[in-house]
N, C-alpha and C positions, 0 to 999 in steps of 0.2 A: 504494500500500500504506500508504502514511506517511497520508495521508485516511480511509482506512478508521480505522486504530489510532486518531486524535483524534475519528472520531467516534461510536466505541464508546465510548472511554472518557469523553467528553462525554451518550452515554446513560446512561451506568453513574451518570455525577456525578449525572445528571437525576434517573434512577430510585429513587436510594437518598436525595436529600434529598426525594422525595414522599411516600417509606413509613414515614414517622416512625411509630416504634410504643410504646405508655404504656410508662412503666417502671414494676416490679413495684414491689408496693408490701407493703414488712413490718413486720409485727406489734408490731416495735420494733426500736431506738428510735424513741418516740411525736417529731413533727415541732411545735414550737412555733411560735403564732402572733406572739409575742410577741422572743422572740431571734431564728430564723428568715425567717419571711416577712416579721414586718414590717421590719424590716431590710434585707431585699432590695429591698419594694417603696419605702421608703424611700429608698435610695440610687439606684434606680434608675428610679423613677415620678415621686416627690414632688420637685417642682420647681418652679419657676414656669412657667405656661402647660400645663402636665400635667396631673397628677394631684395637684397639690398644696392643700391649705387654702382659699389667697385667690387662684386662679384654676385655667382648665385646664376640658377638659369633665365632671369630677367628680372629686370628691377621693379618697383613698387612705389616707386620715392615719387611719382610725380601723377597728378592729375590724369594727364595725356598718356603716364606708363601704364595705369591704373584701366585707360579707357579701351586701353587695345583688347583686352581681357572680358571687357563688359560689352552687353547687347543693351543699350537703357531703352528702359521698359519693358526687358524680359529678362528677370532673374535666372529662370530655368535654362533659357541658354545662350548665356554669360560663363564663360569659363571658370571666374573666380569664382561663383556662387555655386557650382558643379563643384569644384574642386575643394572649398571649406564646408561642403556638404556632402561630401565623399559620395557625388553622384557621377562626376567624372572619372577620365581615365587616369588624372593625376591627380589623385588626394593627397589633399594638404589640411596640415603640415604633415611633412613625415614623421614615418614612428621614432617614438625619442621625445618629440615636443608635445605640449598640450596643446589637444583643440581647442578650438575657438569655444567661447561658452555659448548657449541657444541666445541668447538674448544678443548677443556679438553677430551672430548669425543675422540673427531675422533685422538690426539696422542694417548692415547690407543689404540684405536682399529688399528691405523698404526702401533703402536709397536708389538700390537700379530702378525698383519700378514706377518709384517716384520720378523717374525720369534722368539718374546718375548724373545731376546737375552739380557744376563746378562753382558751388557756392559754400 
């Protein structure tokens, strides 16, 4: 019985981190690229061997490095929102680092679909 109970509950664990579903996204307050994301991606990207400046497989440090990655107004397929949602083919960050927390998440993905405005 005690095998039964851990491995429904190890379904359950399964089931509900694969149904990641967007979080709503409102009208305001409008999400800043500038306090915001890049702050996030900042403390959390820009490193050395990352996403930083003077190495790593592309930088992060600017607006415009930030946009090549982004579709604004489709979080879903914007590479970075793919990829710190491990819905892409290159999740990030890699193992070793913490992920981003949900709520780190979901300002991204409100800022692309807010329209990824350089404000």
């Amino acid at each position: 019985m005690q095998n039964k109970l851990l491995l429904a509950a190890f379904g359950l664990l399964i089931t509900s981190s694969a149904c990641r579903t967007d979080p709503e996204v409102p009208a305001t307050p409008e999400v800043s690229f500038k306090t915001q994301v890049q702050v996030l991606l900042s403390s959390n990207c820009n490193m050395s061997g990352c996403h930083a400046a003077n190495g790593g497989e592309f930088p992060l440090t600017t607006y415009e490095a930030v946009m090549q990655h982004v579709t604004a107004g489709d979080a879903r397929n914007s590479k970075l929102y793919q990829s710190i949602t491990g819905r892409g083919a290159d999740r990030m960050p890699p193992d070793g680092r913490d992920p981003l927390l949900d709520e780190e998440i979901t300002t991204i993905y409100v800022w692309i679909q807010q329209g990824a405005k350089n404000n």
